[in-house]
Biotite code that builds the C-alpha atoms (Angstrom):
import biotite.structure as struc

atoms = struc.array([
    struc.Atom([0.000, 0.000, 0.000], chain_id="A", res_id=1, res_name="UNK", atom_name="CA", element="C"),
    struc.Atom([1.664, 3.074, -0.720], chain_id="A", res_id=2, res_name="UNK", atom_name="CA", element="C"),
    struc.Atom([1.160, 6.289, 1.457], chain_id="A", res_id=3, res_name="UNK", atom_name="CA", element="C"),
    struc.Atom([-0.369, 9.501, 0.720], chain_id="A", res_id=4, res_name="UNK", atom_name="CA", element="C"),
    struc.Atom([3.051, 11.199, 0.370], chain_id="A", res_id=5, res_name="UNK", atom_name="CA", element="C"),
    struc.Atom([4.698, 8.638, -1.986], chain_id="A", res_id=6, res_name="UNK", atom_name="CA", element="C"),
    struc.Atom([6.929, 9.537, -4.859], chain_id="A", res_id=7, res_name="UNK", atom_name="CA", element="C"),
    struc.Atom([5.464, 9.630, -8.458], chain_id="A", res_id=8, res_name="UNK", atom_name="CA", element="C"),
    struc.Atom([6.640, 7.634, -11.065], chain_id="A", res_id=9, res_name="UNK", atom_name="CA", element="C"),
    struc.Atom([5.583, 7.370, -14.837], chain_id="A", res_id=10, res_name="UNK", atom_name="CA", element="C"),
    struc.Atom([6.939, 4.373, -16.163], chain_id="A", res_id=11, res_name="UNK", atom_name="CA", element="C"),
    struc.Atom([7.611, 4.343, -19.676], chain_id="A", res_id=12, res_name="UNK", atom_name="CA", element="C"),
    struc.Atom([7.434, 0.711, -21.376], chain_id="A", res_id=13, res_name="UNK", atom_name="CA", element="C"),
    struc.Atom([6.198, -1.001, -24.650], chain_id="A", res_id=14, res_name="UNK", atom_name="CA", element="C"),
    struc.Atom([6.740, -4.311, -23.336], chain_id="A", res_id=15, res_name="UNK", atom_name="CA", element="C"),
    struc.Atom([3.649, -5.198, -21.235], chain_id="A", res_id=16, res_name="UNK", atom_name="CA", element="C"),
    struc.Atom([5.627, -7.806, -18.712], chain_id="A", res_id=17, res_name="UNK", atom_name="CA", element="C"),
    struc.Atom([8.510, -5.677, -18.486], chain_id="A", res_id=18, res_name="UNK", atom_name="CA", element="C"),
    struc.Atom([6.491, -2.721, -17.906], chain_id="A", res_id=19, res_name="UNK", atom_name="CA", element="C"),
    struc.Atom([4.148, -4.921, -15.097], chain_id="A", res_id=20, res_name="UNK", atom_name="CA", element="C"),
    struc.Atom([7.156, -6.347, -13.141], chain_id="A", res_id=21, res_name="UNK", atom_name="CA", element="C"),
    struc.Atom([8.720, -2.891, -12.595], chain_id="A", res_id=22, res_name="UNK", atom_name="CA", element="C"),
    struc.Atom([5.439, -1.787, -12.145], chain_id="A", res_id=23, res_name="UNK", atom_name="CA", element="C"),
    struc.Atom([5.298, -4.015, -9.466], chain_id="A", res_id=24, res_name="UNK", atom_name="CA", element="C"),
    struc.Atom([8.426, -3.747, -7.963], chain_id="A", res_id=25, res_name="UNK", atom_name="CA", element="C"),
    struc.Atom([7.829, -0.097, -7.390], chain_id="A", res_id=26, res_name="UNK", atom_name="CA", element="C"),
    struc.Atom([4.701, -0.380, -5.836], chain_id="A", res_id=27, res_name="UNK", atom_name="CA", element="C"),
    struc.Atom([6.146, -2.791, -2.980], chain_id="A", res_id=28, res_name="UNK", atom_name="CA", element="C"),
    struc.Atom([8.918, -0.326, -2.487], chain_id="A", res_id=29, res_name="UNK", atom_name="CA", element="C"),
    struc.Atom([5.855, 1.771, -1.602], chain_id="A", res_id=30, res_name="UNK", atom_name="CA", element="C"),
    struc.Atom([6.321, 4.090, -4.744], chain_id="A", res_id=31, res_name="UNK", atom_name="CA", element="C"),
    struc.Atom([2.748, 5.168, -6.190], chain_id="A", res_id=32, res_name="UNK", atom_name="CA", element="C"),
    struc.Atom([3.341, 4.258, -9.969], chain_id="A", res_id=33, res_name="UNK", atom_name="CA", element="C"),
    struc.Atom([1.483, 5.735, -13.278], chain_id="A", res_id=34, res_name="UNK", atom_name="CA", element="C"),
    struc.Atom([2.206, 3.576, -16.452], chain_id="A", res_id=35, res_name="UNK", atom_name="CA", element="C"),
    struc.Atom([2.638, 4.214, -20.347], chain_id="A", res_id=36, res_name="UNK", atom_name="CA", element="C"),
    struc.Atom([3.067, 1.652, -23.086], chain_id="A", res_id=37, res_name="UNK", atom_name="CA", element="C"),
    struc.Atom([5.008, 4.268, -25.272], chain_id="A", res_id=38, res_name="UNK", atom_name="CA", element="C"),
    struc.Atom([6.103, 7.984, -25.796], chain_id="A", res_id=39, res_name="UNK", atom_name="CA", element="C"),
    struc.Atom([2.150, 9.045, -26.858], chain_id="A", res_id=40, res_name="UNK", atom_name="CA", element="C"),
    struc.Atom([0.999, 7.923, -23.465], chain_id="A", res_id=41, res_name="UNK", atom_name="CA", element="C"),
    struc.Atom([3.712, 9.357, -21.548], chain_id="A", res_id=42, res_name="UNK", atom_name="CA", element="C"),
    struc.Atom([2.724, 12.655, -22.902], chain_id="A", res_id=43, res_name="UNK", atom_name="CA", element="C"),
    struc.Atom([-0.390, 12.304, -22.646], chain_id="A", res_id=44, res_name="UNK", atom_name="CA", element="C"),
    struc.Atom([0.358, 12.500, -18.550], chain_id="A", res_id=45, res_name="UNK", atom_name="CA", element="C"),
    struc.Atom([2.968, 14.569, -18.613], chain_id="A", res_id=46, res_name="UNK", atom_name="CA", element="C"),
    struc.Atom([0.831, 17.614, -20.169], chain_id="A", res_id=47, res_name="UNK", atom_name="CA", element="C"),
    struc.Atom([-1.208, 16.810, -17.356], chain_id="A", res_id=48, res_name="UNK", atom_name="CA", element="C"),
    struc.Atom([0.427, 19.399, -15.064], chain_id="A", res_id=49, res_name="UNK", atom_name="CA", element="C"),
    struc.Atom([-2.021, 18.897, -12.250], chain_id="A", res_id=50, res_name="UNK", atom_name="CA", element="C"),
    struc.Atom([-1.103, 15.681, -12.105], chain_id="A", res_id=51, res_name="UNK", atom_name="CA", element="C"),
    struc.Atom([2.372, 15.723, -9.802], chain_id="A", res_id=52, res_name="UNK", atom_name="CA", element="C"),
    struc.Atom([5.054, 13.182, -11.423], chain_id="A", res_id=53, res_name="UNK", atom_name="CA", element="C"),
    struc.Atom([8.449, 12.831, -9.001], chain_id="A", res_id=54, res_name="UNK", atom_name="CA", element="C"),
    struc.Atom([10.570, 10.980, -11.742], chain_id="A", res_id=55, res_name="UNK", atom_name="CA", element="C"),
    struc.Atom([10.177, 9.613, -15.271], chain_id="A", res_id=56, res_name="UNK", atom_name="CA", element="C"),
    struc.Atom([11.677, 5.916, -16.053], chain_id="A", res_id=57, res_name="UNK", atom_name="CA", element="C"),
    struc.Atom([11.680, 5.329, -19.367], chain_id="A", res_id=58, res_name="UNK", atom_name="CA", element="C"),
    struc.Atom([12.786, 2.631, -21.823], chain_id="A", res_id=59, res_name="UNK", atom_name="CA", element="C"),
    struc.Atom([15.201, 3.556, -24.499], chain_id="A", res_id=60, res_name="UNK", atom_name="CA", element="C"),
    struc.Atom([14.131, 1.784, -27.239], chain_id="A", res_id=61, res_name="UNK", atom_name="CA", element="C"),
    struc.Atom([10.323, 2.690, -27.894], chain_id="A", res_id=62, res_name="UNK", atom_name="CA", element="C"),
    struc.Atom([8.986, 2.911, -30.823], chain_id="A", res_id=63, res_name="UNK", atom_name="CA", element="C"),
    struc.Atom([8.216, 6.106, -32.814], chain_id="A", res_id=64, res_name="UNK", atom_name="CA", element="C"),
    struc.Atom([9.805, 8.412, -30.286], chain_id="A", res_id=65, res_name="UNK", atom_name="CA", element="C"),
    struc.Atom([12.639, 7.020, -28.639], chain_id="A", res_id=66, res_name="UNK", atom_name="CA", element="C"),
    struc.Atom([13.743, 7.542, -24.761], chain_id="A", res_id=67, res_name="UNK", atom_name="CA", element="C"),
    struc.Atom([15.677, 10.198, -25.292], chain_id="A", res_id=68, res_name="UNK", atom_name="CA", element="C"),
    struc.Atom([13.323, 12.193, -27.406], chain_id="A", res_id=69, res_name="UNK", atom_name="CA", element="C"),
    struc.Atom([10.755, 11.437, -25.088], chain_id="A", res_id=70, res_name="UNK", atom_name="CA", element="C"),
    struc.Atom([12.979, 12.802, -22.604], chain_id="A", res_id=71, res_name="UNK", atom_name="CA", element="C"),
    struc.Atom([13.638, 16.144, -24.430], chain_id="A", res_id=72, res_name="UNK", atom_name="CA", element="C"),
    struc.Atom([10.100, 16.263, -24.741], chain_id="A", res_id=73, res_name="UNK", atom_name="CA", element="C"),
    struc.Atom([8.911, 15.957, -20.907], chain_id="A", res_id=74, res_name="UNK", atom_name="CA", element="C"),
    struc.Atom([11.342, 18.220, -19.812], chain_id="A", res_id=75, res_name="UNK", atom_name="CA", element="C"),
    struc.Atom([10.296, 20.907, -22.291], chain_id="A", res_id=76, res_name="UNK", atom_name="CA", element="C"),
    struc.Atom([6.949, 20.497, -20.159], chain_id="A", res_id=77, res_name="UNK", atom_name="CA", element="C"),
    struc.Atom([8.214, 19.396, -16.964], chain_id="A", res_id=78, res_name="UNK", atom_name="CA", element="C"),
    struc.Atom([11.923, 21.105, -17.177], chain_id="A", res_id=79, res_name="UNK", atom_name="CA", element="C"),
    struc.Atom([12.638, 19.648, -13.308], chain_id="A", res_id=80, res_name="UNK", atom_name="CA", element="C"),
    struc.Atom([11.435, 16.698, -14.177], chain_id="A", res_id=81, res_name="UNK", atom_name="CA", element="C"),
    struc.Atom([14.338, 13.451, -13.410], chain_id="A", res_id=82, res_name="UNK", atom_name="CA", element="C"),
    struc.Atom([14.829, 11.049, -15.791], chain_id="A", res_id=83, res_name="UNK", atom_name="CA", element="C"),
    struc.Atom([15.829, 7.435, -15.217], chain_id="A", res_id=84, res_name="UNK", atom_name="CA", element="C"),
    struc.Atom([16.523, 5.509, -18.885], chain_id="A", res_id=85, res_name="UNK", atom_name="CA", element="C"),
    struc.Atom([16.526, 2.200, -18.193], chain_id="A", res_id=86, res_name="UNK", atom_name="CA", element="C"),
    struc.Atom([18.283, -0.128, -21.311], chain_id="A", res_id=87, res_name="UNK", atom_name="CA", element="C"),
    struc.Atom([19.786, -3.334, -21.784], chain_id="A", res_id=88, res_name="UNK", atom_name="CA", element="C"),
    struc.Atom([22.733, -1.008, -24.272], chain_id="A", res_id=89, res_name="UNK", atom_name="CA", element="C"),
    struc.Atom([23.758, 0.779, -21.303], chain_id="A", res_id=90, res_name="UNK", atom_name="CA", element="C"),
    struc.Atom([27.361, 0.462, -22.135], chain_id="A", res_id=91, res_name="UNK", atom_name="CA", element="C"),
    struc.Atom([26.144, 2.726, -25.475], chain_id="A", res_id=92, res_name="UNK", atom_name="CA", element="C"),
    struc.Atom([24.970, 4.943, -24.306], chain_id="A", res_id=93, res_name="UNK", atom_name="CA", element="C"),
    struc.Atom([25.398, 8.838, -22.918], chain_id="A", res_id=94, res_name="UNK", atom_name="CA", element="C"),
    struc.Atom([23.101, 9.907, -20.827], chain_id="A", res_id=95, res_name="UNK", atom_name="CA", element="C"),
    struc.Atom([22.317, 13.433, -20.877], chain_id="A", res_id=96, res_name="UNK", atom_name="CA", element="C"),
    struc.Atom([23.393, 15.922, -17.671], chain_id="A", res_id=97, res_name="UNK", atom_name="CA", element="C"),
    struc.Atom([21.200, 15.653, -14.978], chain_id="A", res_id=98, res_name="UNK", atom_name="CA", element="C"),
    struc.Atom([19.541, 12.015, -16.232], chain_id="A", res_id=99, res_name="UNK", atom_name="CA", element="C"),
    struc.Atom([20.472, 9.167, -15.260], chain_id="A", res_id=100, res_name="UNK", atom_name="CA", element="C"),
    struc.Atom([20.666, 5.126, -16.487], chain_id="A", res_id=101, res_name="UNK", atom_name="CA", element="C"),
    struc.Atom([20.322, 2.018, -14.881], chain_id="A", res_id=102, res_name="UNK", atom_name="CA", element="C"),
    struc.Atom([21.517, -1.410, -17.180], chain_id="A", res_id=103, res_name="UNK", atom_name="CA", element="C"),
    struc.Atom([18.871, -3.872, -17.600], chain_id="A", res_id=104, res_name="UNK", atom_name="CA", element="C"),
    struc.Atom([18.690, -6.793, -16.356], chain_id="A", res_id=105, res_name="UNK", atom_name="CA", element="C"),
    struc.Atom([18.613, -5.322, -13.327], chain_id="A", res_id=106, res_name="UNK", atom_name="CA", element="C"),
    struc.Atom([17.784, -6.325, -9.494], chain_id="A", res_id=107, res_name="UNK", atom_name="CA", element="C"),
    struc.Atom([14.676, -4.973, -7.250], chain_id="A", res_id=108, res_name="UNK", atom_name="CA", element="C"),
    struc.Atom([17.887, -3.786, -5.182], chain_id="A", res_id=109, res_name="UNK", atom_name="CA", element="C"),
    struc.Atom([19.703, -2.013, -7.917], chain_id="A", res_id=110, res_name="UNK", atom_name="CA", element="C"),
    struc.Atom([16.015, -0.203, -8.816], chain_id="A", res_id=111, res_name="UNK", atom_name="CA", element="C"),
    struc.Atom([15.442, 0.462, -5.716], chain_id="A", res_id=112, res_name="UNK", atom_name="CA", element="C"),
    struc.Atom([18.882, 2.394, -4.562], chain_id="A", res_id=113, res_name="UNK", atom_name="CA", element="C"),
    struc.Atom([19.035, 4.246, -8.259], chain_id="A", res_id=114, res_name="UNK", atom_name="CA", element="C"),
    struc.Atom([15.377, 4.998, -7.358], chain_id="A", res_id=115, res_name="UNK", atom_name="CA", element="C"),
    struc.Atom([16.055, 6.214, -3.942], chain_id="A", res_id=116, res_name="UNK", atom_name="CA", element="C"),
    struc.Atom([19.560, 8.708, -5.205], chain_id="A", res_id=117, res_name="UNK", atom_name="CA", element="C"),
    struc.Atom([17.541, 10.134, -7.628], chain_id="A", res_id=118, res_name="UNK", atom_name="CA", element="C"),
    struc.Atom([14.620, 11.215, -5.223], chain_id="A", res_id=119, res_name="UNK", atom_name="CA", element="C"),
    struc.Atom([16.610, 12.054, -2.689], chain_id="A", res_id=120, res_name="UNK", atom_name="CA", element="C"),
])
């Protein structure tokens, strides 16, 4: 059950068990979670500014828009806004200042202490 103060985060995923097992993960680490199967979703909530989101995780490799445009995107609307890419190319990758990238596969304890340095 996650509290009333819980950290919000949009998880950004195309693949449906991938998406549902960090999904899950985050909700026992008491996180409250929003979910989007690709970019169109995602900013679909993040326009929504009344709606308060703590950190975006997001895939790398969506279709149509990728991560990091996705990323450029939300933080023209959210410019705060922390980014977590998550990809199984992490070696391949730079990450943008001030974003951040966790290797998949990765543990519920790796998620969870990446999780927990971003917020703080």
């Amino acid at each position: 059950m996650s509290s009333d103060n819980a950290s919000i985060i949009l998880v950004v995923e195309d693949d449906a068990i991938v998406r549902m097992l960090i999904v899950d993960v985050l909700e026992e680490l008491d996180f409250k979670v929003l979910e989007a199967d690709g970019s169109e979703q995602a900013l679909e909530k993040l326009k929504d500014l009344s709606q308060p989101i703590d950190l975006m995780m997001t895939d790398v490799g969506l279709p149509i828009m990728d991560g990091r445009e996705l990323a450029n995107e939300a933080r023209a609307l959210r410019p705060t806004l922390p980014v977590l890419f998550a990809s199984g190319y992490a070696d391949n990758i730079e990450v943008p200042q001030g974003m951040h990238l966790i290797g998949k596969p990765f543990s519920i304890d790796q998620l969870r202490d990446k999780v927990k340095s971003i917020l703080g």
